[in-house]
C-alpha positions in Angstrom: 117.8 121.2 121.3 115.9 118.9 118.6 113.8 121.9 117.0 117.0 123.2 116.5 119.0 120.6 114.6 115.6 119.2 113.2 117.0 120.6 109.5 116.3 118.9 106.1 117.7 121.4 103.7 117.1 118.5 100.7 113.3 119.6 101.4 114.4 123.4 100.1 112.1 124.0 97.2 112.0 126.9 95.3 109.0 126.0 92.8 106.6 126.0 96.2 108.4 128.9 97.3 106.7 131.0 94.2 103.5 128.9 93.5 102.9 130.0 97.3 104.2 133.4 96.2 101.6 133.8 93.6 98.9 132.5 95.8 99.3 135.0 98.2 99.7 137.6 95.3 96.7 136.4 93.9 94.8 136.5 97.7 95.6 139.9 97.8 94.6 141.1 93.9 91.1 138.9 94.7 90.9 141.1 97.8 91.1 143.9 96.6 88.4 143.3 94.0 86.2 141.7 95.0 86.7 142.0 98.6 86.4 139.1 101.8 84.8 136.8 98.9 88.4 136.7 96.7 90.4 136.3 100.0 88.1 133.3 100.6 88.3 131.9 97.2 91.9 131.9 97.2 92.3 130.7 100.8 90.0 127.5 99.8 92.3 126.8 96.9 95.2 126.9 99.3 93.6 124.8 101.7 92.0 122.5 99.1 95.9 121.6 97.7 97.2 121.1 101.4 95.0 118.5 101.9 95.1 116.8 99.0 98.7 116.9 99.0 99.9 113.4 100.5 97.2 111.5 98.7 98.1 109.1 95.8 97.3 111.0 92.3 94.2 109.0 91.4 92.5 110.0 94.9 93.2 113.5 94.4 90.5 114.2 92.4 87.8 112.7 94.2 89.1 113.5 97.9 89.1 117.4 96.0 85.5 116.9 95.3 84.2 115.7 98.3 86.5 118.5 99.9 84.7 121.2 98.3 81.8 119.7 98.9 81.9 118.9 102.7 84.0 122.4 103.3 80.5 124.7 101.5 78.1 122.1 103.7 79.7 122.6 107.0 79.8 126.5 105.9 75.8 126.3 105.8 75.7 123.8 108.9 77.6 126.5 110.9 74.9 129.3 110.3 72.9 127.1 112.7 75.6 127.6 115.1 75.7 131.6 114.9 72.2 131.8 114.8 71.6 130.6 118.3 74.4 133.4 119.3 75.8 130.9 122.5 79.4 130.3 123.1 78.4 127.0 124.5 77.0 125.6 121.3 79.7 126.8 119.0 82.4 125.6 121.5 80.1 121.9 121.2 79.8 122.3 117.9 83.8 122.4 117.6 83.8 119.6 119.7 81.9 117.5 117.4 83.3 117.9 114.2 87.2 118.2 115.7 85.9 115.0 117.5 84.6 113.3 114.0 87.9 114.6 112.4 89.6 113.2 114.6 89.0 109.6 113.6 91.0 110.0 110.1 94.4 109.3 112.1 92.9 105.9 111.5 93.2 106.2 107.9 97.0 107.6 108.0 98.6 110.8 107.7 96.6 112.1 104.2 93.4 111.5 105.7 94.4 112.9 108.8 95.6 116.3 107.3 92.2 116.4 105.2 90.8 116.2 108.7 93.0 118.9 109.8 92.1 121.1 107.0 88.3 120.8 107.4 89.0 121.9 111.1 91.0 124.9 110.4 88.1 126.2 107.9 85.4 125.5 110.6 87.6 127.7 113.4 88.1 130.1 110.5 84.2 130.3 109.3 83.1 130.9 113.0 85.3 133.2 113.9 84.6 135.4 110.8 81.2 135.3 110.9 80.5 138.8 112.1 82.6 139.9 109.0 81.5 137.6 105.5 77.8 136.5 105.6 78.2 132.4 105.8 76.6 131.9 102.6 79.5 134.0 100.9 81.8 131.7 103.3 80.1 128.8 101.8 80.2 129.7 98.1 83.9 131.1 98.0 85.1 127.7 99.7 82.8 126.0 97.1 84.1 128.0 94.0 88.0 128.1 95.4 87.5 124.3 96.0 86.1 123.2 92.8 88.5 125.1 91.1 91.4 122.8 92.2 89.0 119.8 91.8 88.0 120.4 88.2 92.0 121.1 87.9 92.7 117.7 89.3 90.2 115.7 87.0 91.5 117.0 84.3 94.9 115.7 85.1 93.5 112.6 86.5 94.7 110.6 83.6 97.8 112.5 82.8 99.9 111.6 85.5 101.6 108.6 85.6 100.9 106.7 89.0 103.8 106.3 91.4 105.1 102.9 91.2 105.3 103.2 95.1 102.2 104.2 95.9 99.4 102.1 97.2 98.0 99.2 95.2 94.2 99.7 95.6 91.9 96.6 94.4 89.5 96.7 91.8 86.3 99.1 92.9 88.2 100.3 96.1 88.2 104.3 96.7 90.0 106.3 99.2 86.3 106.9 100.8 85.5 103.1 101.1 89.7 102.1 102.2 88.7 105.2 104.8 85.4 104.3 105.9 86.7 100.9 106.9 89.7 102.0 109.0 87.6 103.9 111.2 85.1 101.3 111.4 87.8 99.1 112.7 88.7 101.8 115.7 85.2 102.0 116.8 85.4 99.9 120.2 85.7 102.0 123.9 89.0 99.8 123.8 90.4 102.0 120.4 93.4 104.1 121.5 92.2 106.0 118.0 89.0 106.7 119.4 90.7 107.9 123.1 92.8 110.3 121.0 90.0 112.0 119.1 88.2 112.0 122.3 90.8 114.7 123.8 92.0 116.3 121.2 88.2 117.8 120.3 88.8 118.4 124.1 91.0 120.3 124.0 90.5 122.2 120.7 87.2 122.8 121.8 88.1 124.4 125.3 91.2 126.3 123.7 88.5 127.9 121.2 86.5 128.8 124.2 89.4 130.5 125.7 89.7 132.7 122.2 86.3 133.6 122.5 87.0 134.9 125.5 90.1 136.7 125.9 90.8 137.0 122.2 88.2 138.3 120.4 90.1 139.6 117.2 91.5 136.1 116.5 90.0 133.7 118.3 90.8 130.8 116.2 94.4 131.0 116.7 94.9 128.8 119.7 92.4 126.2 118.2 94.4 125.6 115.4 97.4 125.5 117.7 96.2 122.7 119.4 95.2 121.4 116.6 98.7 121.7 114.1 100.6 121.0 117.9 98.6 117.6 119.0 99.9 113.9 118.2 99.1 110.5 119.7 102.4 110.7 121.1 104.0 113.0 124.3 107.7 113.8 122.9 106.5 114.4 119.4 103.4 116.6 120.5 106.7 118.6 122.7 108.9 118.6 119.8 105.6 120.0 117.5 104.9 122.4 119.9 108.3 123.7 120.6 109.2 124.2 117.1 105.7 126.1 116.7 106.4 128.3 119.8 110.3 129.1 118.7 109.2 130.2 115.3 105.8 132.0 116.2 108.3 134.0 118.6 110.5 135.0 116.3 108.3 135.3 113.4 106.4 137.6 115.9 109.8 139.5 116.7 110.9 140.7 113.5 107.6 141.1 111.7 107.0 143.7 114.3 110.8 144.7 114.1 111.4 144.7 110.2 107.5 146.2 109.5 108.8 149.0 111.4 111.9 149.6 109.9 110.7 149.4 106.2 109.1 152.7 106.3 108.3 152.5 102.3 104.8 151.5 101.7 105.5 150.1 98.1 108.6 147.6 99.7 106.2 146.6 102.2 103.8 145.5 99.5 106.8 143.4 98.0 107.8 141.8 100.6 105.2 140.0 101.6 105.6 138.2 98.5 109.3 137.5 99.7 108.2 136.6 102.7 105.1 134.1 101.4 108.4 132.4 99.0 110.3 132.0 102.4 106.7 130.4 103.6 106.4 127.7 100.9 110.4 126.8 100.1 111.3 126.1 103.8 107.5 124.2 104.4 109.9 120.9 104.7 113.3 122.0 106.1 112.1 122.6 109.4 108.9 123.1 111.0 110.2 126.6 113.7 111.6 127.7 110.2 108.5 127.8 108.1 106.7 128.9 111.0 108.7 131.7 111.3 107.4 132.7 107.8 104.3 132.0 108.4 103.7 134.1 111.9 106.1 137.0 109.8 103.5 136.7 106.8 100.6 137.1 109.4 102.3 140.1 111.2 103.1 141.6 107.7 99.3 141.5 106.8 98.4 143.3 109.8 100.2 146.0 109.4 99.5 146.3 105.8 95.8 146.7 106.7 96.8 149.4 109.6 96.3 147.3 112.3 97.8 147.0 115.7 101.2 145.0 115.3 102.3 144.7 118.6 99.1 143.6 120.2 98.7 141.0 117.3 102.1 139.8 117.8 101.8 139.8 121.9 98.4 137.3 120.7 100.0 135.3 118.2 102.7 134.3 120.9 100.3 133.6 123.7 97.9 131.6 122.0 100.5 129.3 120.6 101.8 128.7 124.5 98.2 127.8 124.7 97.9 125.6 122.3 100.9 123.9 123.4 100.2 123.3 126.9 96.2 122.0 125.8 97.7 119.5 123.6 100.8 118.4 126.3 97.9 118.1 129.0 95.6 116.2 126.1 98.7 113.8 125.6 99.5 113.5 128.9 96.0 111.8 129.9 96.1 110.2 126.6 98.6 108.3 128.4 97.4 108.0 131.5 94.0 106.4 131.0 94.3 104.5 127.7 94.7 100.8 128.4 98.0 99.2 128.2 98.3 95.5 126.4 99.2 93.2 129.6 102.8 91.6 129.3 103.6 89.0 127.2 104.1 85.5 129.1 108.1 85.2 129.8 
């Protein structure tokens, strides 16, 4: 099988394997002091330097900023949402900004996963609403964010530019070079625009069916439709397949190996083995480092007392979920976007 052979071991890196080791120290030493508010402040760092990552170093900065900025606004925004208490308008409201999102594919893969991270964090703020007030939500992804923004300025003028990076004219921004990619997909005819259509779709209806039948993490089969979904059927299958072989046996022996180490201090330390296992293997292959992840999530859990089994029985079934929402997306993707008409022989 392709998910299986899929390796690049060249992709092994040891210096993400402990800056993501320290970040999830660092998560957990916030935690503990200053409660939800440090896990949030370190979690918008994290997310902040994902999607940031693939952009050329003189957009960093800026894409940082605007980031942090948009990340605390859509924080506030979704207090509207939780006021009104209706699993029709959150499930809309997902909808419309996955939808919006959506239209960075236009732009290329690091707009697209600055899209993707605003997504996750909208999921994320709903869904914990009933434990951080939004206006902690919306100042820790502010601080977290800025952080690494400030960071980035700084080093702004340090970095030599990558000779094969993008040559950008003279007053061009990543905002403006962004700005008029979508506008360029805004037409009924835009395959772009199809695409963004169902994937808020079915990120939206998947969230609904968190709300529902999950209610401890409801999020989890949005963001598996989200991670899952591309424009294309055989590489949303191959996506999906990896995500579903590694949540399984990430699932598996978190339960299994959380169970076995019966030594509360070696369980503390191992999650930061397991969060180096996380960042070294992100681009080896993608069942791999979500093997990690789903282990890392498991190991949380029972670190907090919770109910491993159940979370691991949940982590698995919302992931098939995902996967079959974003094959079905796909799939009419397919079906109903126009096809060019062959070329004259």
């Amino acid at each position: 099988m392709y998910v299986l052979h899929d390796f690049n071991w060249h992709a092994f890196s040891p210096k993400r394997g402990v800056t993501t080791a320290l970040v999830v120290v660092l998560m957990l030493g916030l935690g503990v002091l200053f409660g939800g508010l440090g896990i949030v402040i370190t979690y918008s760092a994290l997310l902040t330097l994902i999607a940031t990552l693939d952009w050329e170093h003189t957009a960093r900065a800026p894409v940082a900023s605007a980031f942090a900025i948009g990340g605390a606004l859509l924080s506030l925004v979704a207090t509207l949402v939780v006021v009104f208490d209706q699993i029709w308008f959150t499930v809309a409201f997902v909808f419309l900004i996955t939808w919006v999102c959506g239209f960075l594919f236009a732009a290329g893969a690091p707009a697209a996963q600055t899209g993707l991270q605003i997504n996750v964090w909208l999921l994320i703020v709903l869904s914990v609403s009933d434990r951080l007030t939004l206006g902690e939500m919306a100042l820790g992804f502010l601080f977290g964010s800025g952080v690494v923004a400030t960071v980035l300025w700084l080093l702004r003028g340090r970095i030599a530019p990558d000779p094969e990076g993008p040559i950008r004219l003279r007053g061009e921004t990543p905002f403006n070079a962004t700005g008029t990619a979508i506008q360029r997909e805004l037409s009924p005819q835009s395959p772009v625009l199809h695409f963004a259509f169902l994937r808020a779709v079915a990120v939206a209806l998947a969230y609904w069916i968190g709300t529902v039948f999950f209610a401890a993490h409801p999020f989890w089969a949005a963001i598996a439709t989200l991670v899952i979904i591309r424009p294309v059927l055989d590489q949303t299958l191959v996506r999906g397949l990896a995500r579903s072989t590694g949540t399984l046996v990430g699932a598996v022996l978190g339960v299994w190996l959380f169970t076995l180490i019966n030594v509360p201090l070696l369980q503390l330390a191992m999650i930061a083995v397991i969060a180096f296992g996380m960042g070294a293997t992100l681009g080896i292959n993608y069942a791999i480092f979500t093997s990690f992840l789903t282990l890392a999530l498991i190991w949380f859990t029972g670190l907090i007392g919770g109910d491993l089994l159940t979370t691991g029985q949940e982590r698995i079934l919302e992931t098939i979920i995902g996967l079959g929402l974003a094959l079905a997306a796909v799939i009419l993707l397919q079906v109903y976007t126009p096809k060019p008409p062959p070329a004259n022989q």
